[in-house]
C-alpha positions as CSV (number, residue, x, y, z in Angstrom):
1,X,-12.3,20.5,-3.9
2,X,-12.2,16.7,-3.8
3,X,-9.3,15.1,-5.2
4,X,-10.7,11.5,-4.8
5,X,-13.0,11.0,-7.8
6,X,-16.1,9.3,-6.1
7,X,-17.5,8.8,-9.0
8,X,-15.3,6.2,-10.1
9,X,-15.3,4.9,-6.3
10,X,-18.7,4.1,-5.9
11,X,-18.9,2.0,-9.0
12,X,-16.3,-0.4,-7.4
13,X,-19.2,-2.9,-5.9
14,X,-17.9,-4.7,-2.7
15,X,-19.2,-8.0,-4.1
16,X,-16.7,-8.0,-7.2
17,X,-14.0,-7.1,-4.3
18,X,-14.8,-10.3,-2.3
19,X,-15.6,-12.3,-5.1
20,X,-11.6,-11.8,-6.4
21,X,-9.6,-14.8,-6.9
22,X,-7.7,-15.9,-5.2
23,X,-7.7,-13.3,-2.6
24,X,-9.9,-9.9,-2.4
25,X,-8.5,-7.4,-4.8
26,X,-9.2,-4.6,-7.3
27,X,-7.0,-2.6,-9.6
28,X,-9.3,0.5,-10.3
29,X,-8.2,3.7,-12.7
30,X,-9.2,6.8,-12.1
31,X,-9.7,7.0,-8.1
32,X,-8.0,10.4,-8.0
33,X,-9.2,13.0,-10.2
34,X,-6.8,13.8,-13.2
35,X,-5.7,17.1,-11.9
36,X,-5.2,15.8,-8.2
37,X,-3.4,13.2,-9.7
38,X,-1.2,15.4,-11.9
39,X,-0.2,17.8,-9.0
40,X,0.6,15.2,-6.7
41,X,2.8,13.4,-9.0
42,X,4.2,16.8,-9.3
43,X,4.9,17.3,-5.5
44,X,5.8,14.1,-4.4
45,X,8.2,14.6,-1.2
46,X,12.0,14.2,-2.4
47,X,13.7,11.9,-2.2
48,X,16.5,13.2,0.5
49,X,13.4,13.3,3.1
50,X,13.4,9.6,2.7
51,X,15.0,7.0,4.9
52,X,17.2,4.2,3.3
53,X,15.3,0.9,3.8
54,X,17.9,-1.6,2.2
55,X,18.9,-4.6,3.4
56,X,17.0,-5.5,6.4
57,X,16.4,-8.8,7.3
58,X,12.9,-10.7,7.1
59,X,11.1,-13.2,8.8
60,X,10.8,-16.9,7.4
61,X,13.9,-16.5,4.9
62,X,12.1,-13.7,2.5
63,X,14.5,-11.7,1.2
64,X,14.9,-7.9,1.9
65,X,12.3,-5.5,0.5
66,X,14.5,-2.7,-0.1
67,X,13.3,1.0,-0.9
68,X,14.1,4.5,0.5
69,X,10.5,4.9,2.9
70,X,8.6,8.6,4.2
71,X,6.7,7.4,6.8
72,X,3.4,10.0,7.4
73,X,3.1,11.6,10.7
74,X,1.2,14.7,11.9
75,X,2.7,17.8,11.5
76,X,5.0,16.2,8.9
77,X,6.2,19.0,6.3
78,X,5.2,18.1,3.3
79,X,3.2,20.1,0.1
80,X,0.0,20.9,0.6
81,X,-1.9,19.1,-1.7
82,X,-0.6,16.3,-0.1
83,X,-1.6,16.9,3.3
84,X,-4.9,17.8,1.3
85,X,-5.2,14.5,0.0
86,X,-4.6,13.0,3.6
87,X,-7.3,14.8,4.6
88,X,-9.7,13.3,2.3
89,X,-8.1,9.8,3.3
90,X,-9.5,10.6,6.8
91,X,-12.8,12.1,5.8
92,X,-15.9,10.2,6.7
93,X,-16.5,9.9,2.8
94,X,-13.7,7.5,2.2
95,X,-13.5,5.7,5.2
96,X,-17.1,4.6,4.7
97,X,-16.0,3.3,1.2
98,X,-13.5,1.2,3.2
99,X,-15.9,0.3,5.6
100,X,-17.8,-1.1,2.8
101,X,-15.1,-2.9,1.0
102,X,-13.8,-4.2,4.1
103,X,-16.5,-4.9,6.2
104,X,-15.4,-3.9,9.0
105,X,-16.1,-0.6,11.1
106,X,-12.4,-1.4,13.4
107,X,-9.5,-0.4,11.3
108,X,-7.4,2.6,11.6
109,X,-5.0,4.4,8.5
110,X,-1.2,5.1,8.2
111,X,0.3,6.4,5.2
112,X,3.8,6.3,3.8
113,X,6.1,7.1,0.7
114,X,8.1,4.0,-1.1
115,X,10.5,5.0,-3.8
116,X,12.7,2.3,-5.6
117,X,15.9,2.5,-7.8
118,X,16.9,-0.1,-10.0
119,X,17.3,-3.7,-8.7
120,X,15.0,-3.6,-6.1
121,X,11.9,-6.4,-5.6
122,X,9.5,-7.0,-3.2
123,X,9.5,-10.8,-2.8
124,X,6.5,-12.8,-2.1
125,X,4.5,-12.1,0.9
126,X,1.1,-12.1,2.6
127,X,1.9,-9.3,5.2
128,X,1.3,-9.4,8.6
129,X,-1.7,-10.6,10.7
130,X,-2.0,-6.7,12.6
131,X,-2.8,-5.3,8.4
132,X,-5.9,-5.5,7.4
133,X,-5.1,-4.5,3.8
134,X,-3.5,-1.8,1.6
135,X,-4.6,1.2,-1.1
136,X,-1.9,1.8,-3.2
137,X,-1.5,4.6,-5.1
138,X,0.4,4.3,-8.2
139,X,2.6,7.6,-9.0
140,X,4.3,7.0,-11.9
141,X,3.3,8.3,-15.6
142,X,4.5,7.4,-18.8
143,X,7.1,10.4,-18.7
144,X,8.9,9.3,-16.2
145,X,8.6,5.1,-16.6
146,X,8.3,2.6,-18.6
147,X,6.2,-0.5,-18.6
148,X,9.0,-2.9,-19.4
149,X,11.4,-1.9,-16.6
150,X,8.6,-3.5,-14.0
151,X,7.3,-2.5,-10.6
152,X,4.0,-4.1,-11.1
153,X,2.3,-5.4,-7.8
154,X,1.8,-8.9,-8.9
155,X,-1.4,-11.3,-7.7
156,X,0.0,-15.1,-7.0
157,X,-2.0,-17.8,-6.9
158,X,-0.1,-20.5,-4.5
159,X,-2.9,-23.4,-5.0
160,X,-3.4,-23.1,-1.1
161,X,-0.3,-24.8,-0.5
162,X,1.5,-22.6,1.0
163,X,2.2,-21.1,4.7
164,X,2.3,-17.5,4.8
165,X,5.3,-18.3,7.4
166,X,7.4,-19.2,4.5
167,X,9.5,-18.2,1.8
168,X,8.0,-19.6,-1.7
169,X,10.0,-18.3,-4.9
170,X,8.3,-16.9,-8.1
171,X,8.1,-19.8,-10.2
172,X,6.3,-21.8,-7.2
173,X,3.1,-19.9,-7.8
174,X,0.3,-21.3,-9.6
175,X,-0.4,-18.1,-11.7
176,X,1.2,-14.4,-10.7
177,X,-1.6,-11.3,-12.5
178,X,0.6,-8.2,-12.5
179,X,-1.4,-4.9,-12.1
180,X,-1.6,-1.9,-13.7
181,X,0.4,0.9,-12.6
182,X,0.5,3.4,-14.9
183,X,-1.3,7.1,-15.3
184,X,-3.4,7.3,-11.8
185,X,-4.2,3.1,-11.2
186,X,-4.2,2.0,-7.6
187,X,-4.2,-1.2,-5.9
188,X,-6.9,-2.1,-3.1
189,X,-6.3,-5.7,-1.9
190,X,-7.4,-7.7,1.7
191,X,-5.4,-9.5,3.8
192,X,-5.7,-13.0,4.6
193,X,-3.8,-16.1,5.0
194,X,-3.1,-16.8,1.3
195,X,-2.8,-13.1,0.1
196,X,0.2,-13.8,-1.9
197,X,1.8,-10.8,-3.6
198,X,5.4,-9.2,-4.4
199,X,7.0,-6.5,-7.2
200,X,9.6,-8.5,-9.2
201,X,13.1,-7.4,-9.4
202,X,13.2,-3.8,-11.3
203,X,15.5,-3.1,-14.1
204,X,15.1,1.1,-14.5
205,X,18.1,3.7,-15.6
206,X,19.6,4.7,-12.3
207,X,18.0,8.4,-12.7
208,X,14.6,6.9,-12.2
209,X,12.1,5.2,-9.3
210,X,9.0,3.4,-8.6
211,X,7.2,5.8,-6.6
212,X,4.1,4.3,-4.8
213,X,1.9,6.1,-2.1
214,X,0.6,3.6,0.1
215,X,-2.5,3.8,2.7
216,X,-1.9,0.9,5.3
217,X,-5.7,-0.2,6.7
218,X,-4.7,-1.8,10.0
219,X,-6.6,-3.9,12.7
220,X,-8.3,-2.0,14.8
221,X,-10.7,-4.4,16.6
222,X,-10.6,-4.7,20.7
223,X,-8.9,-7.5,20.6
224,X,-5.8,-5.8,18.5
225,X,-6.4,-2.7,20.7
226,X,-5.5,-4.1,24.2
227,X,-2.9,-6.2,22.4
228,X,-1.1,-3.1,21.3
229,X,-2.1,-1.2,24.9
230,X,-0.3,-4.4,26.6
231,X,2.6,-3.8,24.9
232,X,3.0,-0.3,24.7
233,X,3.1,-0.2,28.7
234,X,6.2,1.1,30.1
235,X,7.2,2.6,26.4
236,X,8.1,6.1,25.6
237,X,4.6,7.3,24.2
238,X,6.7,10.0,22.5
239,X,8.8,8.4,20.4
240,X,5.6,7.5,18.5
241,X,6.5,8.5,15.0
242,X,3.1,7.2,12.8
243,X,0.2,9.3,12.8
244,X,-2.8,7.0,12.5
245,X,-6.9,8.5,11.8
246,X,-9.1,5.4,14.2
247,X,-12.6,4.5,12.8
248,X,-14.7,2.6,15.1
């Protein structure tokens, strides 16, 4: 049974994708089916499997992007229809879609879990040069959040004037698009040197969370691979903790 709805994904035209202003991005509805979409909202990890992510320092002044974080490895115990779905995120179906989108044949996926209580934000970033982009995958419904207490991705527009080495605040953006998050949306964007985006500060009771599923696409091209090779010499291969599908 496929839980992606590739119906819906092969509407999304890679030219529209590019074309996005003023970085590649599209917001999309429906990507997962409704019942794959209802059962994994129903059997998202809990929260005690998480680790606390709070407080952590960041490069160029940004402040902290706090969350509690799953990170995705093989053999990981988690419910099945979510190792289902990770499946499918490897199967030569998607990964064409993102070859498409991208393109680009050298990336390879890692997946992870954010969950945020109140108060947390994601300040304004433009990741780092090893991502190539990110899916995220939305989990929240209108039973258990409400639009007004925030965790939007937002889009910002810096005019170009900006370093992503830096640390510009909200109101120094041109313009700042939020997403949609709600009832199955997800997030595709592209990285590149003025992909500016952040989640403003959330104000949620302290019995709720943002809850966001997030497939990292990450450089996979020669160069990056004896990059990574040079610096993995001499390390303890099995402390390795991320499990990562390559496509080539």
């Amino acid at each position: 049974m496929d839980l992606i709805d590739y119906a819906i994904l092969d509407k999304l035209e890679p030219e529209a994708f590019e074309g996005a202003r003023p970085f590649p991005w599209l917001n999309p509805h429906g990507v997962l089916t409704e019942a794959a979409y209802r059962g994994l909202v129903g059997a998202l990890p809990p929260l005690e499997d998480c680790e606390k992510f709070f407080g952590k320092q960041r490069k160029y002044g940004q402040q902290s992007h706090d969350r509690y974080r799953l990170e995705y490895e093989r053999g990981l115990d988690i419910p099945p229809l979510w190792q289902a779905f990770i499946d499918e995120l490897e199967d030569p179906r998607y990964t064409a879609w993102l070859r498409g989108m991208l393109s680009t044949r050298n990336f390879r996926l890692h997946y992870h879990w954010h969950y945020a209580p109140n108060g947390c934000s994601v300040s304004p970033h433009c990741d780092s040069r090893g991502k190539l982009g990110s899916h995220i995958f939305y989990m929240n419904t209108n039973d258990d959040w409400q639009q007004s207490w925030g965790g939007e991705t937002v889009v910002l527009n810096d005019g170009a004037r900006f370093k992503a080495q830096s640390a510009p605040a909200w109101e120094d953006f041109d313009t700042a698009v939020p997403a949609q998050t709600l009832e199955n949306y997800s997030f595709l964007f592209r990285r590149r040197g003025n992909s500016w985006h952040g989640v403003r500060e959330i104000h949620c009771p302290e019995d709720r969370l943002r809850k966001v599923f997030i497939v990292v696409i990450e450089d996979n091209s020669p160069r990056k691979r004896i990059k990574r090779w040079g610096k993995s010499l001499g390390a303890d291969h099995g402390a390795q903790r991320q499990h990562r599908v390559a496509v080539d």
